[in-house]
C-alpha positions in Angstrom: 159.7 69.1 135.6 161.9 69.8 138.6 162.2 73.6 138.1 158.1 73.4 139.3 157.4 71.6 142.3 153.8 70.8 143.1 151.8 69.8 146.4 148.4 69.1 146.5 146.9 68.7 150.1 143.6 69.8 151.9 142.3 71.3 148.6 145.6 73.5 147.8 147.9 73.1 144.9 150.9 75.1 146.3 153.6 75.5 143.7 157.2 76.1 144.0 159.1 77.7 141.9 162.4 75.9 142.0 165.3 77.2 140.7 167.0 79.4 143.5 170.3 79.5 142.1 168.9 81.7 138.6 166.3 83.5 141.2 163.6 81.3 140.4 163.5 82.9 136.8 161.3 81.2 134.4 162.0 79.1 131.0 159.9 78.4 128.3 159.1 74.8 130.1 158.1 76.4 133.5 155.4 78.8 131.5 153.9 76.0 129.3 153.7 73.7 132.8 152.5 76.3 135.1 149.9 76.6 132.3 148.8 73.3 131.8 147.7 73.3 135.7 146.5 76.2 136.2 143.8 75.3 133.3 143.8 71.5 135.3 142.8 72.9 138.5 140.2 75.8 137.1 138.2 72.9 136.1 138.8 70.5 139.3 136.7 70.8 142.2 139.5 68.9 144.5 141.5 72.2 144.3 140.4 75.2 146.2 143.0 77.0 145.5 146.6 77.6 144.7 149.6 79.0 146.4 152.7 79.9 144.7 156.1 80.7 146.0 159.6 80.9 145.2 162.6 78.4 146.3 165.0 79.8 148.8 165.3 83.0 150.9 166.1 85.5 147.5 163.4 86.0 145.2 160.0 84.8 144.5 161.4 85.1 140.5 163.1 86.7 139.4 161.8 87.4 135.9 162.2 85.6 132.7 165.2 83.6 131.9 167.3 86.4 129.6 170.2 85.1 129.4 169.1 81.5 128.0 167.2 84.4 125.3 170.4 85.8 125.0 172.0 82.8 124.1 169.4 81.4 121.8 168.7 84.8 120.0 169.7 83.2 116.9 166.8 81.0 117.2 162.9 80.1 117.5 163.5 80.3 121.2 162.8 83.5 121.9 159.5 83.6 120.6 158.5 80.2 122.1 159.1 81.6 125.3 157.3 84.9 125.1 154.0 83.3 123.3 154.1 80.7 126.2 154.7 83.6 129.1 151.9 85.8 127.8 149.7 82.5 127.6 150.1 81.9 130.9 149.7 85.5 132.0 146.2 85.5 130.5 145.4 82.5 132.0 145.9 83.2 135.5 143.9 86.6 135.0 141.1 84.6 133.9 141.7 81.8 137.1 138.6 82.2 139.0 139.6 80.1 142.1 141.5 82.1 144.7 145.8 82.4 143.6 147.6 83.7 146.3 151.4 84.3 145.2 154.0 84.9 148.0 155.9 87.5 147.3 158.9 86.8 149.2 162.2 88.4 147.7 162.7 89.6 144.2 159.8 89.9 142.3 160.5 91.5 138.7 159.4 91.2 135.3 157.8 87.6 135.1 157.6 87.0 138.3 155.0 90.1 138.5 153.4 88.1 135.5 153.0 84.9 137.5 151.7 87.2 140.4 150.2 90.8 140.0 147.2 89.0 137.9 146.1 86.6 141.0 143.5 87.2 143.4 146.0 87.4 146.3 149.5 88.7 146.7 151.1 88.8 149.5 154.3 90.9 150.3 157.0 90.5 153.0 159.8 92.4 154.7 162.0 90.9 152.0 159.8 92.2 149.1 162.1 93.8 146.4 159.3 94.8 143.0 160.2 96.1 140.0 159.5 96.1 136.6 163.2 97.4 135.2 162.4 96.4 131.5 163.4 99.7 130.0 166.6 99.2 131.4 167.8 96.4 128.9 166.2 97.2 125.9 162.9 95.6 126.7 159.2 97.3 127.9 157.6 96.2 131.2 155.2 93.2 129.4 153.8 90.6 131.2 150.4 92.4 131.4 152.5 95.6 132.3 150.0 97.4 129.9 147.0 96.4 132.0 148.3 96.7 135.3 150.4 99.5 135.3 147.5 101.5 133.4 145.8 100.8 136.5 147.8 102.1 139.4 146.9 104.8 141.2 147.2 108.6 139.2 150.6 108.6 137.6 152.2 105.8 139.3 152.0 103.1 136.9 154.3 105.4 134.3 156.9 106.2 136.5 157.1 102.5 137.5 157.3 101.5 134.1 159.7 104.2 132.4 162.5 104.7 135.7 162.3 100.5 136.4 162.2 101.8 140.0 162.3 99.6 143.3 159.5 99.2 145.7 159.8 97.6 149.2 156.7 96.1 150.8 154.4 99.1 151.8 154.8 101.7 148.5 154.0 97.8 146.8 150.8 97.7 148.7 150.5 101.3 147.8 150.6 100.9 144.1 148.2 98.1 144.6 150.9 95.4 143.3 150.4 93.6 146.5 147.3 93.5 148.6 148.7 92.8 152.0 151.7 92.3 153.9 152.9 89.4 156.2 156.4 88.3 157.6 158.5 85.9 155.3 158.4 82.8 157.9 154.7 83.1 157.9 154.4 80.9 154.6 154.2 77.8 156.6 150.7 79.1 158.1 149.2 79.4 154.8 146.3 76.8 153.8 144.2 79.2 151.6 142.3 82.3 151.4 141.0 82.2 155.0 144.5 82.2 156.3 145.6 85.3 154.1 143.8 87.9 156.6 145.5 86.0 160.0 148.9 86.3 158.9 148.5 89.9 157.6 150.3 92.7 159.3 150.3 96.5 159.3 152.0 97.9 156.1 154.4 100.4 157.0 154.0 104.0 155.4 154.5 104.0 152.0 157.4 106.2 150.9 156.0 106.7 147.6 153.0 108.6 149.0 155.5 111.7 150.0 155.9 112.3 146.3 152.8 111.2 144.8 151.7 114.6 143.8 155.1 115.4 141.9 154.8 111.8 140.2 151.1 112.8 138.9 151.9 116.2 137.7 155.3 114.9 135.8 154.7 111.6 134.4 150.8 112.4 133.4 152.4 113.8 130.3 151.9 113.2 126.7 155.2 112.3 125.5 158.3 111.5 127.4 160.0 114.4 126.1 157.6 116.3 128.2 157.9 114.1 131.4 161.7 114.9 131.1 160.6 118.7 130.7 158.7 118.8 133.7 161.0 116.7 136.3 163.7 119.4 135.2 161.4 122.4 135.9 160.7 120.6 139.9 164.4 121.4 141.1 163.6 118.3 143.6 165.8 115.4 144.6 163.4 112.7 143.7 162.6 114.3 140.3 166.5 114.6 139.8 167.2 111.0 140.8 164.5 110.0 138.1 166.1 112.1 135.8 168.9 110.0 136.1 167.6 106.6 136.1 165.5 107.6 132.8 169.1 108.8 131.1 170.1 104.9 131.9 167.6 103.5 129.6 167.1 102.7 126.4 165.4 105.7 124.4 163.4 103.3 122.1 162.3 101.4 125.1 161.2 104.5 126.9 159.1 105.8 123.9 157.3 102.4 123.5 156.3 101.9 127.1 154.9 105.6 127.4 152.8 104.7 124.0 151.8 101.0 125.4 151.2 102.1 129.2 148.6 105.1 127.5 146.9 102.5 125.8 146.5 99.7 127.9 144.0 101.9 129.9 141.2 101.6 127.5 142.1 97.9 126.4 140.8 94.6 128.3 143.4 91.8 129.8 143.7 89.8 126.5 143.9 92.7 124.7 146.9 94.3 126.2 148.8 90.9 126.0 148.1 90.8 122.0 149.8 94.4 122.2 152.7 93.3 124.0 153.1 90.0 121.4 153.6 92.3 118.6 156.0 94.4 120.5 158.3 92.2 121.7 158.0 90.4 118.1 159.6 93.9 116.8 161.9 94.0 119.9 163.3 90.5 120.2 164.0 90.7 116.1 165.8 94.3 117.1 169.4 95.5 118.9 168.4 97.5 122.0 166.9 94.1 124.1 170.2 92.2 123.3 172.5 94.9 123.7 170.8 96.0 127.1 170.9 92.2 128.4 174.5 91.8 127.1 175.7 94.9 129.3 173.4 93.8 132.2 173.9 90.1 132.6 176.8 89.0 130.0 179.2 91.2 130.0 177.7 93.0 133.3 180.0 96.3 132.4 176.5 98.3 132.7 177.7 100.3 129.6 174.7 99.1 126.6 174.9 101.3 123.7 171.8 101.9 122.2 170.8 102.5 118.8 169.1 105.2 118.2 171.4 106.6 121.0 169.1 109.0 121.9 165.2 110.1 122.0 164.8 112.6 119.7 165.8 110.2 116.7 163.2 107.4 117.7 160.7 108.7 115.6 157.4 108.3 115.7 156.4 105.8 112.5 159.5 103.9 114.5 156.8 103.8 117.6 154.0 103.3 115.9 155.6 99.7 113.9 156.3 98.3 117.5 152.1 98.3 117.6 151.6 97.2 114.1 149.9 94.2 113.5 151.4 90.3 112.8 149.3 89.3 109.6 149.0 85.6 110.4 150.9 85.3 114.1 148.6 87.1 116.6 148.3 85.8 119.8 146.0 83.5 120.4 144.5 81.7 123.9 142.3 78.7 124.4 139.3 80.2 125.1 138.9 81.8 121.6 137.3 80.3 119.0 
């Protein structure tokens, strides 16, 4: 396993994640690795605690690997690696030893997975977050249902529906990070007690200037009504989310408003049996393989999506996303 590399030293594990020229994005072997030790080191009193960054000066990860799903769609791949992901995402938010994740660079889709559910993360000038799922076809997974629920008012759904991009400071405001420190002050980390000596002043968040409209449009029952009510603002930001929600796929949109609603009354292992059966339904489905075709294949940013548009996702179209896999739930170690 050279796309991992791990060093153990003075009661840290520190893990890098080792493949800078795909943005450190993860494969099915990284997840069922990562996995393995983390469930090692909960039960080893020689480790402390862990520290996990990404290779090179671009991204802590990028997200999963989607064009190797692309290329294997034809096969068991794809489901491999998503049982393995969402494994591993429920095992580091059960990790009781302190995880602090660097999050230097690009940090999207299952690199928030590997990150968001640790007890530490720790942003930089270079931080770029996003979660831009409903963008190809997809739903913002990896625990997306659990955390998202959990941001602040209405933040968490407008994250999740526009895929917007956060910087350091409105990341620390959404509570995706926890603090802030400069990129070359990894070297000066040797566990938790370091954390608070390397931390810096967050900048003012930008997000916090249009909080209010955020709450008041995306705290909204359907997305047809969050449309509705960023049209009624006549504001720039609403207009600019407007457009950013036109971009994206209309069955995507409608699933990630349903599973973001209810991952606020669900628990951690809960929310990731959700997000199994959807992305069962979605990886067996056009929109996710269209959206990464026009995204990363073919990169002419032009997917067509089918249904084409919301009002003919109907709702018993929702609703089988969320239907249950007789005989292929997901499953985790600790269950009997």
């Amino acid at each position: 396993m050279t796309d991992i590399v791990v060093d153990r030293r003075d009661g840290v594990a520190r893990v890098v994640l080792n493949r800078p020229d795909a943005l450190n994005a993860l494969t099915l072997d990284m997840c069922l690795a990562l996995h393995a030790w983390l469930g090692e080191w909960q039960h080893d009193p020689s480790v402390d605690a862990v520290q996990v960054r990404g290779q090179g000066s671009r991204a802590f990860c990028a997200g999963g690997d989607i064009r190797r799903l692309y290329e294997e769609r034809s096969g068991d791949y794809p489901r491999q690696f998503y049982r393995a992901e969402y494994r591993l995402n429920a095992r580091l938010h059960r990790f009781s030893k302190p995880y602090i994740a660097f999050l230097d660079g690009i940090v999207m889709g299952g690199g928030v997975g590997v990150s968001v559910h640790g007890s530490h993360r720790i942003a930089t000038e270079h931080t770029l977050f996003a979660m831009p799922e409903t963008g190809i076809g997809l739903f913002p997974d990896v625990g997306g249902s659990y955390f998202l629920s959990r941001c602040p008012g209405a933040l968490g759904m407008y994250l999740g529906l526009t895929g917007a991009r956060l910087a350091a400071a409105d990341a620390l405001y959404c509570g995706i990070a926890q603090f802030v420190a400069p990129s070359q002050s990894w070297a000066a980390l040797s566990g938790t007690a370091s954390v608070s000596r390397i931390a810096q002043p967050a900048a003012p968040a930008q997000l916090a200037r249009h909080r209010a409209l955020i709450d008041r449009c995306f705290d909204k029952d359907s997305v047809e009504a969050i449309l509705a009510a960023l049209e009624a603002e006549q504001d720039r930001f609403a207009s600019e989310a407007l457009v950013a929600l036109d971009a994206k796929s209309p069955t995507s949109l409608k699933i990630t408003h349903r599973q973001i609603r209810l991952g606020c009354d669900l628990d951690f292992d809960s929310c990731m049996r959700m997000e199994w059966r959807m992305v069962n339904r979605v990886i067996a489905g056009h929109d996710f393989y269209e959206g990464t075709r026009a995204a990363i294949i073919d990169k002419d940013r032009k997917p067509r999506w089918q249904p084409a548009r919301l009002e003919e996702v109907t709702e018993a179209e929702v609703a089988r996303y969320f239907a249950p896999l007789p005989g292929d739930e997901l499953r985790f170690d600790w269950e009997q």
